[in-house]
Jmol script that loads the backbone (N, CA, C; Angstrom):
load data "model"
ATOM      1  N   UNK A   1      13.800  -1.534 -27.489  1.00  0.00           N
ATOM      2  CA  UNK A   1      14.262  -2.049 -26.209  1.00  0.00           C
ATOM      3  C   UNK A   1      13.101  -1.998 -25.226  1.00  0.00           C
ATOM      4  N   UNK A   2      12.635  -3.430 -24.840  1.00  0.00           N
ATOM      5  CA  UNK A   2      11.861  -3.356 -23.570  1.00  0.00           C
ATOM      6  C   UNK A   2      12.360  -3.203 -22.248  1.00  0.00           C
ATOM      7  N   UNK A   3      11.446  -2.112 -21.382  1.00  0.00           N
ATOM      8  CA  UNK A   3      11.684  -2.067 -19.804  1.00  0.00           C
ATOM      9  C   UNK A   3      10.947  -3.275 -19.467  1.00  0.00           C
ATOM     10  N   UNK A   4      11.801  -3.346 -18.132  1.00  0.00           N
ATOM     11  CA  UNK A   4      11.825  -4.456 -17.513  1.00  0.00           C
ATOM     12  C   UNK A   4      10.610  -4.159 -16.104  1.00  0.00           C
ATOM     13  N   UNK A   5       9.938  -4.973 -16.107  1.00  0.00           N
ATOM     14  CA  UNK A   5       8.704  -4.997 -14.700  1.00  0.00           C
ATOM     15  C   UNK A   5       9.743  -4.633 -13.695  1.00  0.00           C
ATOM     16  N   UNK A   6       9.120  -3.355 -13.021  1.00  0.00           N
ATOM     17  CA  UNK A   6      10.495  -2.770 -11.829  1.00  0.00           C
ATOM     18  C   UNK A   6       9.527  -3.764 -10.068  1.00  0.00           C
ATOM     19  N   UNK A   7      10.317  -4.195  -9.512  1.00  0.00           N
ATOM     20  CA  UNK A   7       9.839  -4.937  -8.226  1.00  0.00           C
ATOM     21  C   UNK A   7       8.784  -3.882  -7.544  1.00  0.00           C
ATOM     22  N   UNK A   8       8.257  -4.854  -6.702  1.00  0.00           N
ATOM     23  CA  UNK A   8       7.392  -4.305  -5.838  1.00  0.00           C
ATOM     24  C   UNK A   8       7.953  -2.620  -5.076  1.00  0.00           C
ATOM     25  N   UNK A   9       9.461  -2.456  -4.606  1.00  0.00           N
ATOM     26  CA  UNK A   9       9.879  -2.228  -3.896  1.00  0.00           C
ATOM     27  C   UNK A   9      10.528  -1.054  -4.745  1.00  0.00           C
ATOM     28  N   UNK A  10      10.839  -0.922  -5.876  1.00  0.00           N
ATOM     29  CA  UNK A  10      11.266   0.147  -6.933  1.00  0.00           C
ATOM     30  C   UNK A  10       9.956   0.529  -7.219  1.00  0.00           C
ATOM     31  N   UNK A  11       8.977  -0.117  -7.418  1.00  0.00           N
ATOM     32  CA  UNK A  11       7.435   0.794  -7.753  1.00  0.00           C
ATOM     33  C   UNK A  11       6.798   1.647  -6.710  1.00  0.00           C
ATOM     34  N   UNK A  12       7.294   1.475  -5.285  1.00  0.00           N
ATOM     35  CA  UNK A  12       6.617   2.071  -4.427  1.00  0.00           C
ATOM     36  C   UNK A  12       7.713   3.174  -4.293  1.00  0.00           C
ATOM     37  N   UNK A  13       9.068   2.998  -4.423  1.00  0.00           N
ATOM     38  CA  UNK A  13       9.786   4.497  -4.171  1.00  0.00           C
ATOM     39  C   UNK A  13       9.706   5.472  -5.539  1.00  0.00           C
ATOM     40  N   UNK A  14       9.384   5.055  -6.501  1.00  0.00           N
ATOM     41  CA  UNK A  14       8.894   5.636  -7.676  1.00  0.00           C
ATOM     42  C   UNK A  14       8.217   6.987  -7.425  1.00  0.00           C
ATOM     43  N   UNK A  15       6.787   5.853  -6.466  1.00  0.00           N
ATOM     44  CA  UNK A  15       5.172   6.164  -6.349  1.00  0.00           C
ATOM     45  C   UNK A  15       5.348   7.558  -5.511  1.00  0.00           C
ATOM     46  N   UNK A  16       6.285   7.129  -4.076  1.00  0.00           N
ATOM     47  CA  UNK A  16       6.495   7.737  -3.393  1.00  0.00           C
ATOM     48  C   UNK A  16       7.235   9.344  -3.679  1.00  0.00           C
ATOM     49  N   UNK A  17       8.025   9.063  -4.934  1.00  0.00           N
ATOM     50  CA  UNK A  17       8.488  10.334  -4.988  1.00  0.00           C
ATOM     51  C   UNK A  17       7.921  10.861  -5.914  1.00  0.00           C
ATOM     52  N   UNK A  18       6.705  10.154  -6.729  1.00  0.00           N
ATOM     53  CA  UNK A  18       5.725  11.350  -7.385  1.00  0.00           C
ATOM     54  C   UNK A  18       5.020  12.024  -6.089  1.00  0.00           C
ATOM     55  N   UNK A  19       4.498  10.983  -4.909  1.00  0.00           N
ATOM     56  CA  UNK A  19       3.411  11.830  -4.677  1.00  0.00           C
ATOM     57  C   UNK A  19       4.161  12.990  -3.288  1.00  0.00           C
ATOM     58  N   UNK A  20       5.355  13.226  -3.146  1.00  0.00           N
ATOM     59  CA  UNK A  20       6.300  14.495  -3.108  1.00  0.00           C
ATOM     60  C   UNK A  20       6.414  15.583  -3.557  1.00  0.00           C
ATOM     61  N   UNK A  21       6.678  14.925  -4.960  1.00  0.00           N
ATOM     62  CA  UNK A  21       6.802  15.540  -5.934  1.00  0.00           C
ATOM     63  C   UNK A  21       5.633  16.599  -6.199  1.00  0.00           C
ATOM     64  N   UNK A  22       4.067  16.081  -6.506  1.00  0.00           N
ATOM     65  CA  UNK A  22       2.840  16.476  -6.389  1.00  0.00           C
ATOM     66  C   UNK A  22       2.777  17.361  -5.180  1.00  0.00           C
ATOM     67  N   UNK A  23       3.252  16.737  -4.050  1.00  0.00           N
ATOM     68  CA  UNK A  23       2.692  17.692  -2.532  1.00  0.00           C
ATOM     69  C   UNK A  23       3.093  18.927  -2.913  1.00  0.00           C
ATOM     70  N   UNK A  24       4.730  19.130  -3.325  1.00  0.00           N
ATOM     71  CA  UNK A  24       5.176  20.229  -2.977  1.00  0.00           C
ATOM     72  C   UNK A  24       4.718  21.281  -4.285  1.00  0.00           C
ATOM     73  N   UNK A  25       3.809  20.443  -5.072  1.00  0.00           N
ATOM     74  CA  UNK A  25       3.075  21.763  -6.022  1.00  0.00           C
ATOM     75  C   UNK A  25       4.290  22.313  -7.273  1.00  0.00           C
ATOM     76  N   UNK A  26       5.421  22.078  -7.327  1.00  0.00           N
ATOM     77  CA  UNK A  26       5.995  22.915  -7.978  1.00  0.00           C
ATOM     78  C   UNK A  26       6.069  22.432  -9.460  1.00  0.00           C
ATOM     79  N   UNK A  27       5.610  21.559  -9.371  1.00  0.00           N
ATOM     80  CA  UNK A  27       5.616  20.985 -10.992  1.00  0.00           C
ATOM     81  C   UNK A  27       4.203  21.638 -11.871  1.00  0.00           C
ATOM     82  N   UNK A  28       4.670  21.728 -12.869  1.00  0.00           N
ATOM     83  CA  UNK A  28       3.870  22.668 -13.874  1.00  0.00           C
ATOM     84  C   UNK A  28       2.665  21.854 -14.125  1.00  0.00           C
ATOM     85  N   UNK A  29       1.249  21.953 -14.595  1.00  0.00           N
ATOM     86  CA  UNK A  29       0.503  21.633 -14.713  1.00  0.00           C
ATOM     87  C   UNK A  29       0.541  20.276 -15.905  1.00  0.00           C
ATOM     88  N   UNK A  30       1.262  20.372 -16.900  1.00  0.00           N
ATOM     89  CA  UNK A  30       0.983  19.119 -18.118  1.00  0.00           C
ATOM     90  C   UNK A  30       2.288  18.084 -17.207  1.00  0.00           C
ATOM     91  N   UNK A  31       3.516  18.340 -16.755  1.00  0.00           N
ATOM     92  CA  UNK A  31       4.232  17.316 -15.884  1.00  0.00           C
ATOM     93  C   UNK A  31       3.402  16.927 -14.611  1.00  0.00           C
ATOM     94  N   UNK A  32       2.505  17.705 -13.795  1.00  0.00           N
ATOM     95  CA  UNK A  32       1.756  17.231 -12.485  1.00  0.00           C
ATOM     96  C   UNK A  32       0.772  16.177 -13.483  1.00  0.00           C
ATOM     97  N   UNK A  33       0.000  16.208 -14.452  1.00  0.00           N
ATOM     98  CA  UNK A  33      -0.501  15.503 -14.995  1.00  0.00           C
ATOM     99  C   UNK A  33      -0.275  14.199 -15.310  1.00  0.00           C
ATOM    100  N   UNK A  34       0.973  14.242 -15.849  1.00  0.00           N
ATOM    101  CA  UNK A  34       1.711  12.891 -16.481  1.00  0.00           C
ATOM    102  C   UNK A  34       2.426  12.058 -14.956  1.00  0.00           C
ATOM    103  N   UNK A  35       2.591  12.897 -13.806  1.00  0.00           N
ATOM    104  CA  UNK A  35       2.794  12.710 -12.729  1.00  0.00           C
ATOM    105  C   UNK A  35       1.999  11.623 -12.380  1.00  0.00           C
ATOM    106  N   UNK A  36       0.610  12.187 -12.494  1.00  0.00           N
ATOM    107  CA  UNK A  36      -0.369  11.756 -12.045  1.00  0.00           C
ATOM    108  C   UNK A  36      -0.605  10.330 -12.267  1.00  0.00           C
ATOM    109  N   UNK A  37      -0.462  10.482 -13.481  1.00  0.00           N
ATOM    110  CA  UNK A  37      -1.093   9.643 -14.484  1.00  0.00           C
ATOM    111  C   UNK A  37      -0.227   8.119 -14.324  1.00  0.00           C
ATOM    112  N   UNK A  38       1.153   8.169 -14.228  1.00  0.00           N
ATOM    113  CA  UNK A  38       2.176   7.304 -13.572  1.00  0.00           C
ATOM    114  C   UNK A  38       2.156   6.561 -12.193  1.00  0.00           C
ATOM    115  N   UNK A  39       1.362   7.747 -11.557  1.00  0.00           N
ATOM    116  CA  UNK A  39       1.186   7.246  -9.959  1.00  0.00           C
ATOM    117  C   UNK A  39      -0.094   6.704  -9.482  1.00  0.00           C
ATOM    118  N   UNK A  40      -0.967   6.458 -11.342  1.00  0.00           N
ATOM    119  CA  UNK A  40      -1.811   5.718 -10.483  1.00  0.00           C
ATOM    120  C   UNK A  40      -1.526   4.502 -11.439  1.00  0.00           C
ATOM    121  N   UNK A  41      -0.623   4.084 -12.575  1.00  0.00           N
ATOM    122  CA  UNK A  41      -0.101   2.946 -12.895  1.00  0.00           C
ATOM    123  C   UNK A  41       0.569   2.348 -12.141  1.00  0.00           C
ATOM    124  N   UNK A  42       1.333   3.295 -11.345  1.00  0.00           N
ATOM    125  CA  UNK A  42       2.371   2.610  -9.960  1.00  0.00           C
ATOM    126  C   UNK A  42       1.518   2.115  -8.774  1.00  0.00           C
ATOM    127  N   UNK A  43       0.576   2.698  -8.414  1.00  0.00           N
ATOM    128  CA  UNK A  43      -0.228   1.840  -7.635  1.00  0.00           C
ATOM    129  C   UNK A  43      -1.008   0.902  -7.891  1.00  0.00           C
ATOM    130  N   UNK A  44      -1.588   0.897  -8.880  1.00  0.00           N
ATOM    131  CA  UNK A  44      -2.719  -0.813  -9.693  1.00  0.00           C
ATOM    132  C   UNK A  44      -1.177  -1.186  -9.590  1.00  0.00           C
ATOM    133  N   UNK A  45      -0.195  -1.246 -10.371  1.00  0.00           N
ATOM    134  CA  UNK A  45       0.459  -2.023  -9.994  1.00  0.00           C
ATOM    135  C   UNK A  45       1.335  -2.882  -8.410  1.00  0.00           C
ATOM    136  N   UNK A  46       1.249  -1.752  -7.875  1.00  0.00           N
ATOM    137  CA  UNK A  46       1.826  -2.314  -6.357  1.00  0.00           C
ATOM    138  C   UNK A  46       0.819  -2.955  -5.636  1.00  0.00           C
ATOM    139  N   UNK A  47      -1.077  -2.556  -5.857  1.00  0.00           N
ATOM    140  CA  UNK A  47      -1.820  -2.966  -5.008  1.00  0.00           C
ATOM    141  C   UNK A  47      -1.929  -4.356  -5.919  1.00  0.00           C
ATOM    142  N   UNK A  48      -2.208  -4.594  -7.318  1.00  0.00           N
ATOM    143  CA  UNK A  48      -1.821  -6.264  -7.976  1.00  0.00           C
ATOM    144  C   UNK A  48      -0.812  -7.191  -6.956  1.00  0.00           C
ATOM    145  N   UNK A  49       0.622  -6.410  -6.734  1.00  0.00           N
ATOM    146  CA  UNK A  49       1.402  -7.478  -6.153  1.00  0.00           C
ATOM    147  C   UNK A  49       0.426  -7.634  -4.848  1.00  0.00           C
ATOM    148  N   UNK A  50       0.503  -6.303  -3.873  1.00  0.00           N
ATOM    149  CA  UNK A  50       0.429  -7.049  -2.819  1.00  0.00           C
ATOM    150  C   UNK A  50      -0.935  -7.664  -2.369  1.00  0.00           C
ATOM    151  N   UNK A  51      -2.174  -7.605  -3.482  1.00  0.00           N
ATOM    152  CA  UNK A  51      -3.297  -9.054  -3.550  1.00  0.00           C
ATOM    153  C   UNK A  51      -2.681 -10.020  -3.510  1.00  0.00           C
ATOM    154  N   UNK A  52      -2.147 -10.487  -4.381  1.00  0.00           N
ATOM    155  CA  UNK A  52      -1.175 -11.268  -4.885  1.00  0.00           C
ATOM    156  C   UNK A  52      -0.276 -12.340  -3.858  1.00  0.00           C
ATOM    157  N   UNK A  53       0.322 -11.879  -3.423  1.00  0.00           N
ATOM    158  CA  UNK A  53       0.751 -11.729  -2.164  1.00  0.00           C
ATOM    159  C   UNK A  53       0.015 -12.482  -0.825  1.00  0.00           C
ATOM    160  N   UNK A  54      -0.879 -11.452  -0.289  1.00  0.00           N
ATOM    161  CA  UNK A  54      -2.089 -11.997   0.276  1.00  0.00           C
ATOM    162  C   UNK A  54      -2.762 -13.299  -0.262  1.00  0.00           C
ATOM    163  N   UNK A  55      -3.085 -13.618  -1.516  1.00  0.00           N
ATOM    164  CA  UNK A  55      -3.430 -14.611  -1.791  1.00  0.00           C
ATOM    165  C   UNK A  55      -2.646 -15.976  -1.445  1.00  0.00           C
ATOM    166  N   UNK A  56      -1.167 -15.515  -1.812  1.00  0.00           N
ATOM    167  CA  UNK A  56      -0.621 -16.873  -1.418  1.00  0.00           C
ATOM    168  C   UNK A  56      -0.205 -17.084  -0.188  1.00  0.00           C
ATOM    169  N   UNK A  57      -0.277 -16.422   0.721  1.00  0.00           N
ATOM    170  CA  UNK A  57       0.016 -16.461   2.284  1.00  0.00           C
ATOM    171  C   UNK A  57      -1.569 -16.776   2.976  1.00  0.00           C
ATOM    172  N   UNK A  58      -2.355 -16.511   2.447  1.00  0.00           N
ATOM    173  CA  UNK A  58      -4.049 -17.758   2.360  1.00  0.00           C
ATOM    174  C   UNK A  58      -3.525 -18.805   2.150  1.00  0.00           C
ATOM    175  N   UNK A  59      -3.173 -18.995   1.237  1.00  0.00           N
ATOM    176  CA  UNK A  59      -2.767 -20.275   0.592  1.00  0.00           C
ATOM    177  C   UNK A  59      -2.209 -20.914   1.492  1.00  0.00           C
ATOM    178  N   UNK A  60      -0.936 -20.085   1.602  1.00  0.00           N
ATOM    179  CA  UNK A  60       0.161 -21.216   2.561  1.00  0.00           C
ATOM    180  C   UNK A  60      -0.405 -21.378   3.810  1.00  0.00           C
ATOM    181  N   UNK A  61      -1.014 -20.202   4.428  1.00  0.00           N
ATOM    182  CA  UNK A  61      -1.721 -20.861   5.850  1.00  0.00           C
ATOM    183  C   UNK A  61      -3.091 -21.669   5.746  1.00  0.00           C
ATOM    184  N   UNK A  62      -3.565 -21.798   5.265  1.00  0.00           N
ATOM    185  CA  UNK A  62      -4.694 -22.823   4.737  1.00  0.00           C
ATOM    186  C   UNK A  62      -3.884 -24.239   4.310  1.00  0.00           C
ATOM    187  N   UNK A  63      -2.775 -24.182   3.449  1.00  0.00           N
ATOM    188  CA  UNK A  63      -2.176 -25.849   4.161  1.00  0.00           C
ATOM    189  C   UNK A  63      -1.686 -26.137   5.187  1.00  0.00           C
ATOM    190  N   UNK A  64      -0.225 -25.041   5.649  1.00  0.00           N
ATOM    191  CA  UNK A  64      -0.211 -25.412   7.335  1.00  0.00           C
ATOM    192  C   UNK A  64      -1.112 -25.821   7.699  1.00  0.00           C
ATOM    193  N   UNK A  65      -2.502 -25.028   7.798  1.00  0.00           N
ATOM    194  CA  UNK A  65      -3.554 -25.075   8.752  1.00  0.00           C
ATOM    195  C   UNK A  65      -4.035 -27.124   8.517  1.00  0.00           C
ATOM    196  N   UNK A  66      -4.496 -27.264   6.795  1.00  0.00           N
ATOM    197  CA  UNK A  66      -4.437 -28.851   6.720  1.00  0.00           C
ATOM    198  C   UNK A  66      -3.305 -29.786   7.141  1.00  0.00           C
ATOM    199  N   UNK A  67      -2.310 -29.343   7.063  1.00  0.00           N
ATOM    200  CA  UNK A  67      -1.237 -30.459   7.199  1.00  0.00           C
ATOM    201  C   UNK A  67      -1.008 -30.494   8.801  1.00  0.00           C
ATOM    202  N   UNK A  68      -1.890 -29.651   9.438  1.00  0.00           N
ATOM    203  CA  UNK A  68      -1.373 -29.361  11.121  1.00  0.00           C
ATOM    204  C   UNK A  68      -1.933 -31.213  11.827  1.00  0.00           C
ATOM    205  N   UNK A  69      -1.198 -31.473  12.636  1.00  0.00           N
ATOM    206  CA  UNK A  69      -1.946 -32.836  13.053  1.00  0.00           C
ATOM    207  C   UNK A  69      -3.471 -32.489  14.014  1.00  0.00           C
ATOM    208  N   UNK A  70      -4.033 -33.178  14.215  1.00  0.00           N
ATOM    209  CA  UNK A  70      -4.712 -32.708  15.035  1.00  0.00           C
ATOM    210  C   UNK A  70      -4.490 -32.963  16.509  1.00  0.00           C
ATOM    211  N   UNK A  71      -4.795 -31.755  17.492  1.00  0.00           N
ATOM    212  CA  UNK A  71      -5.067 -31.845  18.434  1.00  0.00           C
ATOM    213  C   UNK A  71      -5.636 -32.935  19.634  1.00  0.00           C
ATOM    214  N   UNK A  72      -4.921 -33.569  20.636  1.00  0.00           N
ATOM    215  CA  UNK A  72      -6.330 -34.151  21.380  1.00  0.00           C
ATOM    216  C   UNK A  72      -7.882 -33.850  21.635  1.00  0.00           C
ATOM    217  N   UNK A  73      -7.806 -32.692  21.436  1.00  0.00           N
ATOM    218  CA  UNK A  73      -9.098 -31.814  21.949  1.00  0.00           C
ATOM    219  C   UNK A  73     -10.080 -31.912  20.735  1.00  0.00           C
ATOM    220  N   UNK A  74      -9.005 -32.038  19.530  1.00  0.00           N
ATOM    221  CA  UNK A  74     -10.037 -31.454  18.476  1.00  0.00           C
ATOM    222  C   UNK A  74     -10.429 -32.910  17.280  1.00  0.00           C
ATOM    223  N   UNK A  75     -10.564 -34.171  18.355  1.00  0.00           N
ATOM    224  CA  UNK A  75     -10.342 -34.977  18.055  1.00  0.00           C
ATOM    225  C   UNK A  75     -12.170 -35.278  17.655  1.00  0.00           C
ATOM    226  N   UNK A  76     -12.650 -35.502  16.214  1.00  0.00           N
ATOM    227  CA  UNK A  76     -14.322 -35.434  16.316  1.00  0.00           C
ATOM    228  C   UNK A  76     -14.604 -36.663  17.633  1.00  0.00           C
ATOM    229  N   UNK A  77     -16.175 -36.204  17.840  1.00  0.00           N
ATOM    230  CA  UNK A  77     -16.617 -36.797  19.067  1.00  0.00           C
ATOM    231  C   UNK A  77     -17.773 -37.707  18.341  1.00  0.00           C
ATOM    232  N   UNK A  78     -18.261 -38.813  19.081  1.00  0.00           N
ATOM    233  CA  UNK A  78     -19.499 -39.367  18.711  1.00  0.00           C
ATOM    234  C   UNK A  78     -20.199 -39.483  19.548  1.00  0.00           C
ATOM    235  N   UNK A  79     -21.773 -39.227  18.702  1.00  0.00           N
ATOM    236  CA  UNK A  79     -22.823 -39.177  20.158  1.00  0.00           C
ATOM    237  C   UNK A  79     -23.082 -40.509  20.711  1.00  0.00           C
ATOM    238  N   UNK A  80     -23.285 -40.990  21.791  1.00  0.00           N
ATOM    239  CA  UNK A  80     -23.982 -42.045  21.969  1.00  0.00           C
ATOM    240  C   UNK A  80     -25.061 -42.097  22.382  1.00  0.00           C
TER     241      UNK A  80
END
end "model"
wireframe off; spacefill off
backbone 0.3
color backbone group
């Protein structure tokens, strides 16, 4: 049985309650480990989405930005 890719939003409360978990020290040394070791798969993974993310909100404002009409102002000029 495969697990399923958990959302952006289940990986960060995951993340969040290892690194709790970690603060408060009480976990034994081979579980703080495997702790560890989870919470930095949970983050490459959360910092992937939110590149990701960022990339396409470039994206989308870089066409707004083309599809915007132009301005009077920003209308090119010619020298004479």
């Amino acid at each position: 049985m495969s697990k399923t890719e958990p959302t952006f939003e289940e990986a960060q409360r995951e993340l969040e309650q290892i690194v709790e978990r970690l603060e408060r020290g009480q976990a034994p040394l081979e579980e703080a480990l495997k702790l560890w070791e989870r919470g930095e798969e949970l983050y490459a993974f959360c910092r992937a989405k939110l590149d990701a993310a960022e990339g396409r909100v470039e994206e989308l404002a870089r066409r707004a930005e083309q599809s915007r009409p132009a301005a009077a102002g920003d209308a090119p000029t010619t020298d004479r």
